[in-house]
Each structure stands twice: as C-alpha cells, then as structure tokens.
C-alpha positions in Angstrom: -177.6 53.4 -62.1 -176.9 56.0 -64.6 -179.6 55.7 -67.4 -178.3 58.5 -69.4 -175.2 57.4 -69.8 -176.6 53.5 -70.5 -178.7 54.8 -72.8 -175.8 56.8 -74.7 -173.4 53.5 -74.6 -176.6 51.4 -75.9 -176.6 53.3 -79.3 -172.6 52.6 -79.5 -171.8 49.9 -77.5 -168.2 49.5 -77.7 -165.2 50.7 -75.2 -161.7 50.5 -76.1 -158.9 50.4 -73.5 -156.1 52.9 -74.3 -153.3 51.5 -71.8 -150.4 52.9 -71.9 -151.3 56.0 -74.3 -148.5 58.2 -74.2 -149.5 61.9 -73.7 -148.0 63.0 -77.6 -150.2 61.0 -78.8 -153.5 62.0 -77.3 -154.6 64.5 -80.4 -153.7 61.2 -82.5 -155.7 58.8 -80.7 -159.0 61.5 -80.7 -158.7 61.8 -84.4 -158.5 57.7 -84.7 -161.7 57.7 -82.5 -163.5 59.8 -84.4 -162.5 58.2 -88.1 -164.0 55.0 -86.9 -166.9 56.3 -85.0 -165.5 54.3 -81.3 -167.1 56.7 -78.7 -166.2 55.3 -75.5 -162.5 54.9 -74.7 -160.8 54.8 -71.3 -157.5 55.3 -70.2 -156.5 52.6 -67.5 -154.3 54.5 -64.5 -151.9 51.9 -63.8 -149.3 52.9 -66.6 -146.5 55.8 -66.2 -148.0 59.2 -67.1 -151.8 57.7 -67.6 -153.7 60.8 -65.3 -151.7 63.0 -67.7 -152.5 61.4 -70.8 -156.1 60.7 -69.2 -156.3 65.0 -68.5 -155.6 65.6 -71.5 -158.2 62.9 -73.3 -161.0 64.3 -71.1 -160.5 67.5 -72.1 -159.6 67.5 -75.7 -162.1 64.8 -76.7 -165.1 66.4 -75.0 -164.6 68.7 -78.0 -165.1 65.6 -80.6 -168.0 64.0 -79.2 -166.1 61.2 -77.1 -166.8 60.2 -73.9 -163.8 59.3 -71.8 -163.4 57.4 -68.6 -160.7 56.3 -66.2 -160.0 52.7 -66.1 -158.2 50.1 -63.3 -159.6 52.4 -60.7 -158.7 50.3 -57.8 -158.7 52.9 -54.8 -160.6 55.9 -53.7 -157.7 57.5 -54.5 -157.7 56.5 -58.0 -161.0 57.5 -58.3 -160.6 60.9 -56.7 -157.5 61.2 -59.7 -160.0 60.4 -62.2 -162.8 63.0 -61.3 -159.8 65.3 -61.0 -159.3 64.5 -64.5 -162.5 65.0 -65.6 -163.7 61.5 -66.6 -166.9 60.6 -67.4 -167.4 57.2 -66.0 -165.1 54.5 -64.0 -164.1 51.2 -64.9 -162.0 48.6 -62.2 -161.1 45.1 -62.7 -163.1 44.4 -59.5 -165.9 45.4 -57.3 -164.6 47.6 -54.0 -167.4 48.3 -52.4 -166.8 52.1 -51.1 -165.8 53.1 -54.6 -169.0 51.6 -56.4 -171.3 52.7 -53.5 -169.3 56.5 -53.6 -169.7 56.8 -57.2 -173.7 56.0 -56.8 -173.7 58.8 -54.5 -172.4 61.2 -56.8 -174.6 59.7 -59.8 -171.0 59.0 -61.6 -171.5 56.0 -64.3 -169.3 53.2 -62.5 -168.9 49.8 -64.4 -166.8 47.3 -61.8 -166.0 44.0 -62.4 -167.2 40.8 -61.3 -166.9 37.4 -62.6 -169.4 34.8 -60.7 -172.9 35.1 -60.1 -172.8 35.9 -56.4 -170.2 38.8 -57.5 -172.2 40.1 -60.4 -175.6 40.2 -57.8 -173.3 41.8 -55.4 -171.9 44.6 -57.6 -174.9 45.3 -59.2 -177.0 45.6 -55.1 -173.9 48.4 -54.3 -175.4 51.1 -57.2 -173.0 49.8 -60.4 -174.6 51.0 -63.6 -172.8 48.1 -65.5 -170.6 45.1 -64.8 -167.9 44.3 -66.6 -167.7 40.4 -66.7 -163.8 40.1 -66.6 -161.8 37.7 -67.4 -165.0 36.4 -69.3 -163.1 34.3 -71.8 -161.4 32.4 -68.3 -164.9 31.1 -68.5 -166.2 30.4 -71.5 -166.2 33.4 -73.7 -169.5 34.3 -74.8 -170.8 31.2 -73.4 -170.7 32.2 -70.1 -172.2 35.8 -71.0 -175.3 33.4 -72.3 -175.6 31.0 -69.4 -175.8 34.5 -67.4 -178.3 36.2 -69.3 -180.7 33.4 -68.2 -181.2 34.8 -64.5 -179.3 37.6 -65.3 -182.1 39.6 -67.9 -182.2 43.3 -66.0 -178.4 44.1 -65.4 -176.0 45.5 -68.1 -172.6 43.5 -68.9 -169.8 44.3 -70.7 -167.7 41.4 -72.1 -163.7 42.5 -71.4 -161.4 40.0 -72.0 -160.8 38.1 -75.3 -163.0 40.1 -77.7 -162.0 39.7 -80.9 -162.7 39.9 -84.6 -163.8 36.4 -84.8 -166.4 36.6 -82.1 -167.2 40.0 -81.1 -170.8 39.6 -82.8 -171.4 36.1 -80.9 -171.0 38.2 -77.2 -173.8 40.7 -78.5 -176.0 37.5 -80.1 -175.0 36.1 -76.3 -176.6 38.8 -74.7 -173.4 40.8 -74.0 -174.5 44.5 -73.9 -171.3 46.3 -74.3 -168.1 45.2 -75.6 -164.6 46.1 -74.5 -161.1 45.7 -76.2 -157.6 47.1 -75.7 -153.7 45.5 -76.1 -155.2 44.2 -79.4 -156.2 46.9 -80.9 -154.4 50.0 -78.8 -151.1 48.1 -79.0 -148.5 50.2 -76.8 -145.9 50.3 -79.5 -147.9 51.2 -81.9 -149.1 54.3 -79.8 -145.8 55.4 -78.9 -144.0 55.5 -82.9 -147.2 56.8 -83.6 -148.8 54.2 -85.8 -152.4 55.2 -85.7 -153.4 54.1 -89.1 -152.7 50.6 -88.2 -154.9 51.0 -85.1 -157.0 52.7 -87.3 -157.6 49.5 -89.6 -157.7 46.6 -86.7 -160.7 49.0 -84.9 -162.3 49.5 -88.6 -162.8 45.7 -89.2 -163.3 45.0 -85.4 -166.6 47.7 -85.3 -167.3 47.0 -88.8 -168.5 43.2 -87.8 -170.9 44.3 -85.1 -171.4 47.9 -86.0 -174.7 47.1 -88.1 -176.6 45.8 -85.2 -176.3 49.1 -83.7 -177.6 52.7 -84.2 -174.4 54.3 -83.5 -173.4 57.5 -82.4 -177.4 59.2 -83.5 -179.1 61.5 -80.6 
C-alpha cells in the first residue's frame, strides 16, 4: 500500500478517465484539469496512440500539479509501457495477480479491480493500495459500495462505473472513498474537435456536488 499517494487522493478524491485523448489535445486537457481543480486523471492504453498521448500527460502535467496514471493495464507489458511513460499510479479493470504483486514490489500505487467480496479480499492480500469496485452500478450502485463497507471498513474503493451528477455524493455518503468518471464527461468527440469548455462545464457541476466534503488539492 502506498500511503502517500492515498493520502494525496484523500484530499481530492476524484479520477477522471481520459480514453481516447488524442495527443493535440493533451495541453488542452491539462489546462481543463487545472480550471476545475480534477487532480487525478488517467489515460486508459487500449485506444490508438494512448502511450503517446499518456507520455506526453505525464510529463507536461507534472508541471501543473496533476498526477497521472496509466489505465486498462491488463499485462506486464502494459505496465512496463506505463512506467516507461512515466505514470504515477496503475489502474486495470481486473486483478492479475503478477501485475498487483510487481507493482507492490516497486512501491508503485496500483488500484485493480474487483467486484465480489472474495475478489476485493483477494486483491487487496496481493499489495493493491486501492480497489476499484467495477462495474459497481451492475450491482447496485452505491448500494453495494454500502453493503461492502460493513465488513469492508480498512480497504480503500473507488466507485467506477455509473457515477454521475445525480449520485456522485450518495457513493461518498456510501462509503465510497474515491470516485471515478470518463465517456461522460471526457467524451471522445469532444476531445478530438477540441471542445474543452463543454468538458469543462459537465466536470464543474460533476466536482461541484461533492467537492465541499473535501479539502481539495491543500498540502
């Protein structure tokens, strides 16, 4: 477990999903981050040109305060393009157990998914610093994230899947520590004609809801 970087994603617990960010747009996307104070953002490395656009992320938006991590890292080879990269922390739909246990060996923040109980204990046993409970709404939604906290009370989650404007501040009242969002707020048209004020407005209302229960972005 990484408890610096828990401890930073605590104060700002929110991690948008950039898939499909073209390259171009990378400057774009840093200064959107910054307007609306989102911290965390990954790039996901299934999508045409993502290590590129994922390079570039790391490197530019280390100069703005943004911490950037690799996401759908699958394989160790994924993971070895991410740290090539330069990101931060890993995300992956799933739990492969030489990736989570390699990236507790190099104290790298890794935040795997896992959806049932016994996969959520077993995750968490192989060295993840978080879990990302995905798809959570194929389960309830915040429901489930509250029915988990009950034996559940020591390990970190992150909702991903189905957060919304209408009940991103019922997964944190759930119990949910970190939130995650992407195709509804990065939309992939919208990054590529270069629409960032839209994306701009849709992560300014979706922060704005649960953004006062936080102490975002202060040392």
């Amino acid at each position: 477990m990484n408890s610096v970087f828990l401890e930073e994603f605590r104060k700002s617990p929110f991690l948008g999903i950039a898939r499909g960010l073209p390259p171009k747009q990378v400057l774009n996307c840093i200064e959107t981050c910054v307007k609306t104070n989102l911290k965390f953002i990954e790039v996901p490395l299934n999508t045409e040109n993502a290590a590129l656009a994922l390079k570039s992320l790391c490197k530019e938006g280390k100069k703005k305060g943004l911490v950037v991590g690799a996401g759908t890292v699958i394989t160790e080879r994924n993971l070895q393009i991410a740290l090539d990269c330069e990101a931060k922390f890993i995300v992956s739909p799933g739990a492969n157990s030489a990736l989570v246990q390699k990236c507790a060996e190099k104290n790298i923040p890794c935040i795997p998914g896992a959806l049932t109980p016994t996969e959520i204990m077993h995750a968490f046993m192989l060295g993840a610093t978080a879990i990302k409970v995905f798809p959570v709404s194929s389960l309830g939604g915040e429901k489930y994230i509250k029915e988990l906290r009950g034996p559940f009370k020591e390990i970190p989650l992150l909702a991903c899947g189905g957060v919304k404007e209408d009940n991103i501040k019922d997964y944190f009242k759930a119990g949910s520590d970190f939130v995650s969002f992407g195709a509804s707020v990065f939309t992939v048209s919208e990054m590529e004609n270069g629409n960032w004020q839209d994306i701009e407005k849709k992560l300014t209302r979706l922060l704005s809801l649960a953004a006062p229960l936080f102490q975002q972005n202060k040392p």
